[in-house]
BALOBA-1460 file (C-alpha; in Angstrom, 3 decimals):
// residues 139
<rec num="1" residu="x" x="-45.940" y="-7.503" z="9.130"/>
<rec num="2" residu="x" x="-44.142" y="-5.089" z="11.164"/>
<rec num="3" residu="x" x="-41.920" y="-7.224" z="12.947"/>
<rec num="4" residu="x" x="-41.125" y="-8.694" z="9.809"/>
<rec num="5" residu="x" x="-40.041" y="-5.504" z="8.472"/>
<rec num="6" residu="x" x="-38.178" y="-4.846" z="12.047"/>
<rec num="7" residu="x" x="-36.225" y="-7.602" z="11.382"/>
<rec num="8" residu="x" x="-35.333" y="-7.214" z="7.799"/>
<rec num="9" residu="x" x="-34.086" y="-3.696" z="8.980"/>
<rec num="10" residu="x" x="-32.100" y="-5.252" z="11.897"/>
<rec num="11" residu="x" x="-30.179" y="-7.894" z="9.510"/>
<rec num="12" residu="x" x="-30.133" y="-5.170" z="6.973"/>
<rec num="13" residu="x" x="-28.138" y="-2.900" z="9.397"/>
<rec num="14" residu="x" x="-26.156" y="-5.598" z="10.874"/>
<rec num="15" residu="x" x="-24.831" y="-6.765" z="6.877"/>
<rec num="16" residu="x" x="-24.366" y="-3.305" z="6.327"/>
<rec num="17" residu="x" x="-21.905" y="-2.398" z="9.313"/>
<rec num="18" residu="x" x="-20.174" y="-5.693" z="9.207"/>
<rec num="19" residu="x" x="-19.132" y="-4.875" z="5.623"/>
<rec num="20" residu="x" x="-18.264" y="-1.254" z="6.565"/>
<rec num="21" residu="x" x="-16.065" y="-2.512" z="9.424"/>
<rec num="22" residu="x" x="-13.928" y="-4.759" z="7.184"/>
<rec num="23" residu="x" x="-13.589" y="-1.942" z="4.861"/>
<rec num="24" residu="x" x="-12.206" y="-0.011" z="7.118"/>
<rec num="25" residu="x" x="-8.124" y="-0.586" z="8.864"/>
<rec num="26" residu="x" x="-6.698" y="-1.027" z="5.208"/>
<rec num="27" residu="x" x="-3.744" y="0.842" z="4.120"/>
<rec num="28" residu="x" x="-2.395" y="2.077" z="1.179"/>
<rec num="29" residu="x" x="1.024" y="2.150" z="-0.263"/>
<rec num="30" residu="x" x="2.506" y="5.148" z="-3.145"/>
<rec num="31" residu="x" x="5.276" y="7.092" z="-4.550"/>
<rec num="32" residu="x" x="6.800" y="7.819" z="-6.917"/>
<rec num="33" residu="x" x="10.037" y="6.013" z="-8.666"/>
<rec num="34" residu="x" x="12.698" y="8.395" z="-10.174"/>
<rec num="35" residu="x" x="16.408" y="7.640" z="-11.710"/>
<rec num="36" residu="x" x="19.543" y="9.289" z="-9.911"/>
<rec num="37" residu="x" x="19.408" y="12.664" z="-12.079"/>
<rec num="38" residu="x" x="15.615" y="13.090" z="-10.798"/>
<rec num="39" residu="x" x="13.547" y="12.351" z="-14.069"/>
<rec num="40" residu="x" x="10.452" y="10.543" z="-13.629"/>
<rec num="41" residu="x" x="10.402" y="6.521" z="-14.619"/>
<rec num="42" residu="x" x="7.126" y="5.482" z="-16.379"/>
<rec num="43" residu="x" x="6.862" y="1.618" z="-16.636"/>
<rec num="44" residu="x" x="8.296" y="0.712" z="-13.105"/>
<rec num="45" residu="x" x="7.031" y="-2.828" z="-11.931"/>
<rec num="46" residu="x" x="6.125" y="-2.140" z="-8.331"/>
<rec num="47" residu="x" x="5.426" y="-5.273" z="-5.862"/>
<rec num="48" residu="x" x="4.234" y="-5.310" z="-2.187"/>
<rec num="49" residu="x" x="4.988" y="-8.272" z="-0.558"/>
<rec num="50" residu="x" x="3.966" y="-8.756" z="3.446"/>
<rec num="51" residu="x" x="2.328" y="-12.333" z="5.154"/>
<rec num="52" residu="x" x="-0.149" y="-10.267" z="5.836"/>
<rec num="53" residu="x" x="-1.378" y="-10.369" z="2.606"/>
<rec num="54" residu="x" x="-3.393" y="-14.086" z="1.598"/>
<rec num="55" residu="x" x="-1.704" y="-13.964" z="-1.601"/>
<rec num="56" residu="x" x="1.488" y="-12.625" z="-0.411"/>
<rec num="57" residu="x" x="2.182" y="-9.590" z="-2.590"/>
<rec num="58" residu="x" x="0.271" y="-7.281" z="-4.555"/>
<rec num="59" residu="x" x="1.736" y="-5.584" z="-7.799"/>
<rec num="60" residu="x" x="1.709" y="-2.265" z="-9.804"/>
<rec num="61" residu="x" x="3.117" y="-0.065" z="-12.873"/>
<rec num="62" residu="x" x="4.124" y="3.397" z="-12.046"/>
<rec num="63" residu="x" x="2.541" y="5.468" z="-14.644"/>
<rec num="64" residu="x" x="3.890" y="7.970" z="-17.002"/>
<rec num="65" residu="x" x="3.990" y="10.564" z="-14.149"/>
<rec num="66" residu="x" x="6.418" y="7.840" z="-12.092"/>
<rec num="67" residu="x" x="3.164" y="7.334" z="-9.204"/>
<rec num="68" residu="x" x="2.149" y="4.133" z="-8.569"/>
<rec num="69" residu="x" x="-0.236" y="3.661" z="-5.696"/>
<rec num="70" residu="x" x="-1.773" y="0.336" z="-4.255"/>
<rec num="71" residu="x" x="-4.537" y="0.048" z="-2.008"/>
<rec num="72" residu="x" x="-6.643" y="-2.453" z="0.451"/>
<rec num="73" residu="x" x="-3.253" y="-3.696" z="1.934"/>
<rec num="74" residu="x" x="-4.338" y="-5.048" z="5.381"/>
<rec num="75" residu="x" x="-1.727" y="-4.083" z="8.641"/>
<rec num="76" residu="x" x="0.937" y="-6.013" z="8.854"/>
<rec num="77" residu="x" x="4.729" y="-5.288" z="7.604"/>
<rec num="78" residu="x" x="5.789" y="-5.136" z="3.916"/>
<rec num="79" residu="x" x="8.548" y="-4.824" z="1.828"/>
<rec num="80" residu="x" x="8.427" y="-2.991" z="-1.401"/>
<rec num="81" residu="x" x="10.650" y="-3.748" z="-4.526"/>
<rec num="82" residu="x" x="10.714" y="-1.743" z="-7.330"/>
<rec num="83" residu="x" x="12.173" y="-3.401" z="-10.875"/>
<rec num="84" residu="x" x="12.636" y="-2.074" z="-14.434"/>
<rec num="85" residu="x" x="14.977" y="-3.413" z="-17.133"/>
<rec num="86" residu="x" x="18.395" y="-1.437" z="-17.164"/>
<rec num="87" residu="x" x="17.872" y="-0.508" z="-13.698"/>
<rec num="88" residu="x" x="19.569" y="-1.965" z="-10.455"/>
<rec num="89" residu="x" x="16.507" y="-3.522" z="-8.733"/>
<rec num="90" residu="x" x="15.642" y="-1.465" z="-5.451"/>
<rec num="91" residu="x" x="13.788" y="-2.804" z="-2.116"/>
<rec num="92" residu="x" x="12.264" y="-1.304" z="0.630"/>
<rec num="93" residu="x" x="11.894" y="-2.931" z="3.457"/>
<rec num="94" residu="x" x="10.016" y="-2.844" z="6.988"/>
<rec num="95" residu="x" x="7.224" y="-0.366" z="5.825"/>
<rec num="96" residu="x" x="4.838" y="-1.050" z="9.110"/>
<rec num="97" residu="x" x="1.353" y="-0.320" z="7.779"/>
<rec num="98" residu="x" x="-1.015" y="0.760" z="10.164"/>
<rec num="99" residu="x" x="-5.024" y="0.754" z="9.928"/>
<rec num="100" residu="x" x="-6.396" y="3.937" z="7.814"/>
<rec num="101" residu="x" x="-2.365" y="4.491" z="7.040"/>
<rec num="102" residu="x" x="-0.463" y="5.473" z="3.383"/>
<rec num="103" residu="x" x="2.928" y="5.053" z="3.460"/>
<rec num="104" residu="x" x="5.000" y="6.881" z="1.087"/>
<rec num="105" residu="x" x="7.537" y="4.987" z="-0.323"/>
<rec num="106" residu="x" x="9.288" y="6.783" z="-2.994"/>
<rec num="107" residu="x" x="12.091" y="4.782" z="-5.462"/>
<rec num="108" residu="x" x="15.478" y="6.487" z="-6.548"/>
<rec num="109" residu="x" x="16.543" y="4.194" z="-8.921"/>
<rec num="110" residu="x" x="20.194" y="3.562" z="-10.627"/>
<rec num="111" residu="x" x="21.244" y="2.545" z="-13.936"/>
<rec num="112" residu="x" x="22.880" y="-0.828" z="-13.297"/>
<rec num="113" residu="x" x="22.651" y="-4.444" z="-14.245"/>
<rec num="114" residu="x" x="19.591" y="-6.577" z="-13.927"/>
<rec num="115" residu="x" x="21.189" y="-8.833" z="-11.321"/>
<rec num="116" residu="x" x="22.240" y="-5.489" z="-8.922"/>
<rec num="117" residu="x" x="19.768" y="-4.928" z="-5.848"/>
<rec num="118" residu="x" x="20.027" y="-1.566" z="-3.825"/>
<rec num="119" residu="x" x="18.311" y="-2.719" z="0.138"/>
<rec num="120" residu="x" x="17.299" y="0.346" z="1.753"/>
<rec num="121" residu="x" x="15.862" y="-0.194" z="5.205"/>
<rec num="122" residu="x" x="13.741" y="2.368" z="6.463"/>
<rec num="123" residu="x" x="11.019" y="2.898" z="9.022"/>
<rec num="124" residu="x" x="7.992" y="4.573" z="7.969"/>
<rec num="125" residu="x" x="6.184" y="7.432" z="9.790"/>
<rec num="126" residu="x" x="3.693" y="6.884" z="13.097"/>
<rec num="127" residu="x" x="2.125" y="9.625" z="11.686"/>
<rec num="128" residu="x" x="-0.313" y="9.272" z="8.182"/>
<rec num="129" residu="x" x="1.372" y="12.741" z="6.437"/>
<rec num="130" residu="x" x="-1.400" y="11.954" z="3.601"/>
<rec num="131" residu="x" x="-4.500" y="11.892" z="5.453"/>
<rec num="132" residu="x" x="-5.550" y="14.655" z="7.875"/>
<rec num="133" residu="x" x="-8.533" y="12.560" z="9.191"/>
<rec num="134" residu="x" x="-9.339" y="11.410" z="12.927"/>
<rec num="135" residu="x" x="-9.404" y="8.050" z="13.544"/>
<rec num="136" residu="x" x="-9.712" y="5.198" z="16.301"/>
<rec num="137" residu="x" x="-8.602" y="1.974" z="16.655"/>
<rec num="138" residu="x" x="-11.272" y="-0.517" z="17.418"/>
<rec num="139" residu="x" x="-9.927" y="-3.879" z="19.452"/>
């Protein structure tokens, strides 16, 4: 009976750190979107797109504050397009994201046609300016 409940523990712990270990090394992407005089833009369609991702891109609505945040986005590189009717559709692109890493990606977005897109290429930190936590990367 007590090697039974050995080995219950043992798989027990094994399950348990196996699912901890896959939590870990996700990212998160957020900002905020904003038009050109500053003012906040509630409503902002927000998409993630990377081949890291199994379904390819992950979406999200800024909310009335202008944040938008989306999370459990494995490493890899992603581009980030922000869209709202009566706005020029913006895209970010090359946002590296790194295990335990949020990127902030902020929007400035102009009053334009539906069919304008603003490309802004940018590289994104090495350092997490979120998250003041130590962390090690486990190969």
């Amino acid at each position: 009976m007590r090697q039974v409940r050995g080995a219950l523990f043992l798989i027990f712990l094994l399950l348990t750190g196996s699912a901890l270990g896959h939590a870990q090394g996700l990212g998160t992407i957020s900002g905020v979107a904003k038009d050109a005089s500053g003012a906040v833009l509630p409503g902002v369609t927000v998409e993630a797109a990377s081949p890291a991702l199994i379904e390819k891109s992950r979406m999200a609505v800024t909310n009335e504050s202008g944040q938008y945040t989306i999370v459990s986005l494995p490493p890899g590189v992603y581009s980030v397009t922000f869209t709202l009717p009566g706005f020029s559709t913006t895209r970010r692109e090359g946002i590296e994201m790194l295990a335990n890493f949020t990127a902030q990606v902020n929007a400035d977005m102009k009053v334009g046609g539906v069919t304008e897109t603003v490309e802004v290429t940018a590289e994104t930190p090495l350092v997490d300016v979120q998250s003041s936590a130590v962390a090690r990367a486990v190969t």
